[in-house]
N, C-alpha and C positions, 0 to 999 in steps of 0.2 A: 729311085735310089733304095737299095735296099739295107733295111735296118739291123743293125748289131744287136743281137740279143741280149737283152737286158740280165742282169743278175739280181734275183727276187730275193732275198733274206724270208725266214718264217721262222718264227717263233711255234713253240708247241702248245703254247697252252697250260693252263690245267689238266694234269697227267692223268686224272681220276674223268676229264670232260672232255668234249665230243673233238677236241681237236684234231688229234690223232686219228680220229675215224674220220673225218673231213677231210687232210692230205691223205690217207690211205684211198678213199673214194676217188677225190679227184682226177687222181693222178695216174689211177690206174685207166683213166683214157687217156693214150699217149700223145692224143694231140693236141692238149696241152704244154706239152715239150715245145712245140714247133712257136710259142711267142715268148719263152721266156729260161731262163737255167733257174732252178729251183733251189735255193741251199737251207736246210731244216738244221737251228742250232738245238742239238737234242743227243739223244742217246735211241743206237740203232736197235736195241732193246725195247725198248717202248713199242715201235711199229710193230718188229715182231711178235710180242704181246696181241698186238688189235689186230695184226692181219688173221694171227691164228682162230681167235676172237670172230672175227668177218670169215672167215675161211676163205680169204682173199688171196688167190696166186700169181692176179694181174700185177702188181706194183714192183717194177724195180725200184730199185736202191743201193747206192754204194756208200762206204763209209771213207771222209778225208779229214787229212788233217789241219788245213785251211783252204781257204777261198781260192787259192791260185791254182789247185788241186782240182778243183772242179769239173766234171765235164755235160756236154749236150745229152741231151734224148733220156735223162735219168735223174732222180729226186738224189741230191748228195746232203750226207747227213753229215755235218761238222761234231765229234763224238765233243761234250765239254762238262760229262762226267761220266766216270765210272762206277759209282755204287748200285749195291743193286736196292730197286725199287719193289716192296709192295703194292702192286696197282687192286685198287675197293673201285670198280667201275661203278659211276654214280654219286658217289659219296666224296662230298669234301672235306680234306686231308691236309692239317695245316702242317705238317709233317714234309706235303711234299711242295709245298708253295714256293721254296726253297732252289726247286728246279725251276720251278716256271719264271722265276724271279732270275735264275743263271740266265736259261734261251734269254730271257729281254736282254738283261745287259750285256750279254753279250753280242748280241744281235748287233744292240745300237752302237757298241763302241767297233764294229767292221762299217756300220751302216758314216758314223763318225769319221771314221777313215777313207772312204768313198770306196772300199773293200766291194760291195754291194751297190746296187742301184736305187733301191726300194726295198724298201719293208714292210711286211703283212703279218698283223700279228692277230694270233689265236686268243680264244676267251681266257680268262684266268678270271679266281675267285678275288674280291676288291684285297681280300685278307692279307694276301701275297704283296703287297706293297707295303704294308704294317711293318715289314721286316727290315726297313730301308729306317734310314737312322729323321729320314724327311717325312718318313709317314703319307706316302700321295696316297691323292687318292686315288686312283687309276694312272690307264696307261700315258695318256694327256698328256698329264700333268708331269708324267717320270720322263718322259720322252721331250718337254719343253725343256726340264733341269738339266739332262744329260747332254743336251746337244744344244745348252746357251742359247737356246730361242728368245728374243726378247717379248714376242707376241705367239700367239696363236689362236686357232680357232677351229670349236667342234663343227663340222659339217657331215651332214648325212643324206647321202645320195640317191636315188631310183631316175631309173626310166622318164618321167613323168614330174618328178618334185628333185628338189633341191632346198635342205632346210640347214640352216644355221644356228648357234644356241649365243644368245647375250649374254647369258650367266649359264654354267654347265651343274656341277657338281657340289650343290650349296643347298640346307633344306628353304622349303619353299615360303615357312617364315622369313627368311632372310632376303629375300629375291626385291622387294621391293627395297628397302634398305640398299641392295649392292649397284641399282640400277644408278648411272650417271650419262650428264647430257656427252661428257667427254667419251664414257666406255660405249656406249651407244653407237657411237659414230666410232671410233677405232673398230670395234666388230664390224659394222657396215664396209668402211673400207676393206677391211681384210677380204671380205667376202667380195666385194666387188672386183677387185684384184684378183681375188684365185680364179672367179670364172672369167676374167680373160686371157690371166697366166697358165691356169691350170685347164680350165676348158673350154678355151680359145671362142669363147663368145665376144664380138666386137664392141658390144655396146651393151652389159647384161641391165634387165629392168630387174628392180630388187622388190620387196614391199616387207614393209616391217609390220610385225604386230603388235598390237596393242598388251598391254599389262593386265587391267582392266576388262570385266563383262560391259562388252559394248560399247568400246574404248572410251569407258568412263561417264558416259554421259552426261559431258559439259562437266565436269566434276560434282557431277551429282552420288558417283560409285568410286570414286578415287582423283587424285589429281597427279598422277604420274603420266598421265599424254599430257598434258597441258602445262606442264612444269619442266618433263624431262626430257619425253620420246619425241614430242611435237617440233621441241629447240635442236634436236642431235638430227632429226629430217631435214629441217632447213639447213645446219653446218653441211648435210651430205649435198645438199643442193648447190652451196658456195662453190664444193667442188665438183661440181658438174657432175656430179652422180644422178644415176637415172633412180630415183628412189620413191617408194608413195607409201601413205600410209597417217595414222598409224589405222591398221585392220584389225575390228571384232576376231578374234580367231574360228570360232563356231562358222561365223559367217563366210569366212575366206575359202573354207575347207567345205563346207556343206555346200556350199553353192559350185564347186569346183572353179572358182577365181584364183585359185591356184597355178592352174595350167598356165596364166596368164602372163606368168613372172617367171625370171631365170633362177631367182633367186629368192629364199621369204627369211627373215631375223626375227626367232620367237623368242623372249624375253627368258624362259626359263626352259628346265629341261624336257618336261612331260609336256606341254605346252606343244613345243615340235615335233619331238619323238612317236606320242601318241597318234597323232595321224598317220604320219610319216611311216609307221610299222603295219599298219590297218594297210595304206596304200601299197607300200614297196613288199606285201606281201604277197600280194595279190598280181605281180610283176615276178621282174627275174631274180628275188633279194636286192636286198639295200648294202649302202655300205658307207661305214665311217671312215670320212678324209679327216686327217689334221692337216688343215690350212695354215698359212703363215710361216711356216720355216722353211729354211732352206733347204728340207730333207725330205721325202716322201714317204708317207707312211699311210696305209688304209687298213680296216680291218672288217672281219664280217657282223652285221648290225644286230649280234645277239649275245648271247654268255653262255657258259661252259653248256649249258642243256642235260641237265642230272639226269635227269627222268625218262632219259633215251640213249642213252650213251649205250655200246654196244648192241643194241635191236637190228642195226643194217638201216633204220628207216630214214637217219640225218639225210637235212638236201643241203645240196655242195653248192647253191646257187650263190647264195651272200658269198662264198668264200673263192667262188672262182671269180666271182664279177668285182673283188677286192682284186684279185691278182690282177687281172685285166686292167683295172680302174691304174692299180699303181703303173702296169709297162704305159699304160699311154701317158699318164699325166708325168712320168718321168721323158716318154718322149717329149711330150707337146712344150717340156719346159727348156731341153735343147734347142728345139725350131728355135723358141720363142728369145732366146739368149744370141743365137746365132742370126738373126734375124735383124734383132735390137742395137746388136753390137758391129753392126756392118751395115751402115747406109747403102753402101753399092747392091749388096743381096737386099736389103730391104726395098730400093729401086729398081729391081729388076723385077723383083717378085708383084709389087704395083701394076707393070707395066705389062706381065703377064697376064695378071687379072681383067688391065684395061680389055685386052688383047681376044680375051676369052668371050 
């Protein structure tokens, strides 16, 4: 059966960081067209600016006034302002965070309306949120408030690993303090849920990490396995979650025991990230899903990249494998709906399998 093409939302970014050079690269191989309709909430000003910049003449683009507007085989840019912009390539410009802050909300409030499919958003500087009367602290966090998320959860993807954060964006003083047996196991859930909602694994193995060098040693180095993580494994086990743990982290990642799990829940940010980037660099780029809502959103696993913006040298791989990541997991959550909510198609689809 063939699939309806999805409609991607992007965000621009940081006007001064590599975003704009990322959709301009991408997109100027066209067969990217052929999985997805592209809609960039920005000002068709800006590309022009970086194409001239790139001396790039591959990239269409048309300019619409919304979503219904839209057509195939071309990047359509939703204009949703008019002023003109000083672009400092490089340089952060809390001047212009202003825009980067318009593309999100406006993004989310079509993404809200179901206007779009998915949403992929570009790097932006944290500052650009400051402007918001809530003060997020990233996109996360803006994107659980705007669309009534009551849960959610970071995950960051490759080839190869699959990592989740227990506590995200909290300094690392604080990490111990914020861990409970109860949040513990609510992230675990969530995460066991997306990989079978979101990436149709049937029975995903997860493995949590430990907090602690060495997961504590009997609580010789701490006692948060044996007071917190150890009690929130066993609730994952009540429900029949495939879960193990809690794991050294040095040891889980050094030894590649990684491979071995669908899934891994690092207690803190760096904790996961840091491998997780080492790895997924070394692969096709990585890429941050926000799990738990009802909305899909991924982005590429890096920030605006100051220090290269205009050279031609950005790789487009995080950011295509973000677009990619969102058409599918927006498909795979149709099947999985249409599947769920119809016993007859769910027993026929069984009986096909038997069959096979």
């Amino acid at each position: 059966m063939k699939k309806d093409k999805l409609k991607i939302g992007l965000t621009i970014g940081d006007i001064n960081g590599i975003g704009a050079e990322l959709i301009i690269k991408a997109f100027s191989d066209k067969r990217l067209f052929n999985h997805c309709i592209p809609i960039l909430y920005a000002s068709p000003n800006i590309l022009a600016y970086y194409k001239k910049v790139l001396q790039n003449e591959q990239l269409n683009y048309q300019t619409v006034q919304e979503v219904n507007r839209v057509r195939e085989k071309t990047l359509n840019i939703i204009r949703i302002w008019n002023d003109e912009i000083n672009i400092a390539m490089g340089k952060h410009d809390p001047n212009l965070d202003q825009f980067a802050l318009k593309s999100i909300e406006n993004a989310i409030s079509d993404l809200k309306e179901k206007k779009i499919d998915a949403l992929v958003t570009l790097p932006v500087n944290k500052s650009a949120f400051q402007l918001t009367t809530e003060r997020f602290e990233g996109h996360t966090e803006l994107l659980a408030s705007r669309l009534e998320a009551k849960d959610n959860l970071m995950m960051m993807v490759c080839e190869r690993l699959t990592v989740a954060l227990a506590t995200v964006h909290i300094p690392v003083a604080n990490v111990a303090e914020s861990l409970t047996i109860e949040g513990i196991f609510r992230k675990a859930k969530l995460l066991n849920q997306s990989l079978k909602y979101d990436f149709g694994i049937d029975k995903p193995k997860i493995a949590i990490l430990s907090l602690n060098p060495h997961a504590g040693d009997n609580g010789i180095i701490g006692n948060e396995e044996i007071n917190i993580i150890n009690p929130a494994i066993e609730e994952m086990k009540k429900e029949k979650m495939i879960a193990y743990g809690p794991f050294p982290a040095d040891g889980i990642f050094g030894s590649g025991n990684y491979l071995k799990f669908d899934g891994l829940l690092a207690m803190y940010h760096d904790q996961g990230l840091a491998p997780f980037k080492l790895i997924s660099n070394s692969e096709s780029g990585g890429v941050n899903f926000t799990a738990g809502m009802d909305y899909v959103r991924t982005s590429p696993d890096h920030g605006p990249a100051y220090e290269i913006v205009g050279k031609g040298i950005a790789k487009t791989e995080s950011f295509i494998q973000a677009i990619y990541m969102a058409v599918d997991i927006a498909h795979k959550r149709a099947v999985y709906a249409e599947i769920h909510n119809d016993p007859i198609k769910k027993a026929n689809i069984k009986e096909a399998t038997i069959e096979e």
